[in-house]
C-alpha positions, 0 to 999 in steps of 0.5 A, spaced: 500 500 500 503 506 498 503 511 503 501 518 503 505 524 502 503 530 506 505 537 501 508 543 505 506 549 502 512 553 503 510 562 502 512 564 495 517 570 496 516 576 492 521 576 486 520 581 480 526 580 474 527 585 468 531 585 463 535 591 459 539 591 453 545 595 450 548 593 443 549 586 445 550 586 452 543 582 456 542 584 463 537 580 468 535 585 474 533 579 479 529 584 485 526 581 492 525 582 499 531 583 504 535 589 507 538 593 501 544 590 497 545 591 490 550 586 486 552 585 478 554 580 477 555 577 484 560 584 485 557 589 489 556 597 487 563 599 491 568 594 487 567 597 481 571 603 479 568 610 480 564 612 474 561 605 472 559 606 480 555 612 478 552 610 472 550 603 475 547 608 482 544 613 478 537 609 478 537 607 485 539 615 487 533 619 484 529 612 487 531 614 493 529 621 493 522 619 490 521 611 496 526 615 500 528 608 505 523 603 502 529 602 498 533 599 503 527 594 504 529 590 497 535 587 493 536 587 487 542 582 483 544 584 476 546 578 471 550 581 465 552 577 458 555 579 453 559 585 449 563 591 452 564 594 459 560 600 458 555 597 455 554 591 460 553 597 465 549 600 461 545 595 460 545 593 467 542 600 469 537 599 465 535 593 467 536 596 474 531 602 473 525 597 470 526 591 476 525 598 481 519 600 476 516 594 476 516 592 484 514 599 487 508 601 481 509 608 482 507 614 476 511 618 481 518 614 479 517 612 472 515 620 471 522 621 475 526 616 471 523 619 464 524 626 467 531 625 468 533 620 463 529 617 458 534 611 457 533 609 464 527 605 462 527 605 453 532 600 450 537 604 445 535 600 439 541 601 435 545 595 433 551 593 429 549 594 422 551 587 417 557 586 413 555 585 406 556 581 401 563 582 396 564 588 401 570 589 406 565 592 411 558 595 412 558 601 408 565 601 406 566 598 399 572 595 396 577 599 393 578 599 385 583 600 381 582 603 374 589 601 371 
């Protein structure tokens, strides 16, 4: 006879992921519960050298003016694949701004965000433009000589 199994309802965590894209750069915003940490790629802000620092704590310091200490209620764990170091942050920024979007609903920051950048929260579309065909490059066509 097969016993039976008693299931254990464990309490779902809150957990709200956003993605941000810079060239080829893929950023995964992870934001959950807890006391404030925020880490790309499992380094956390101080690590990185002063401009990308500030790059990746523009959205988190207009957040804190609009949520003021509600932004030490949560975490927020930056994944980022993919192309050069500054578009890696950038992506990563964006991807930031549209997790604390996401997890708080608030008019009052997305306004902010829009207001102060609109590349916080709108993806820059341009990409790499593809080689072509018999060409050396993109736009630049192969020399020909007439002798």
């Amino acid at each position: 006879m097969p016993r039976k199994t008693k299931e254990i309802k464990l309490p779902k965590k809150k957990v709200i992921t956003a993605l941000g894209k810079r060239k080829t750069a893929v950023a995964k915003a992870t934001i959950s519960d807890g006391n404030g940490k925020f880490t790309v790629n499992k380094k956390p802000l101080q690590l990185f050298n002063h401009f990308q620092s500030l790059t990746l704590r523009e959205p988190l310091i207009l957040a804190k003016e609009v949520l003021g200490d509600q932004l030490e209620d949560v975490n927020v764990a930056v994944i980022v694949t993919g192309g050069g170091a500054e578009s890696q942050i950038e992506a990563a920024r964006l991807a930031i701004a549209r997790s604390l979007v996401a997890w708080f609903k608030l008019a009052e920051l997305k306004s902010k965000f829009l207001k102060y950048d609109r590349m916080l929260l709108v993806a820059d579309t341009r990409r790499k433009e593809s080689r072509k065909w018999g060409d050396s490059k993109a736009r630049a066509a192969r020399q020909k000589s007439y002798r």
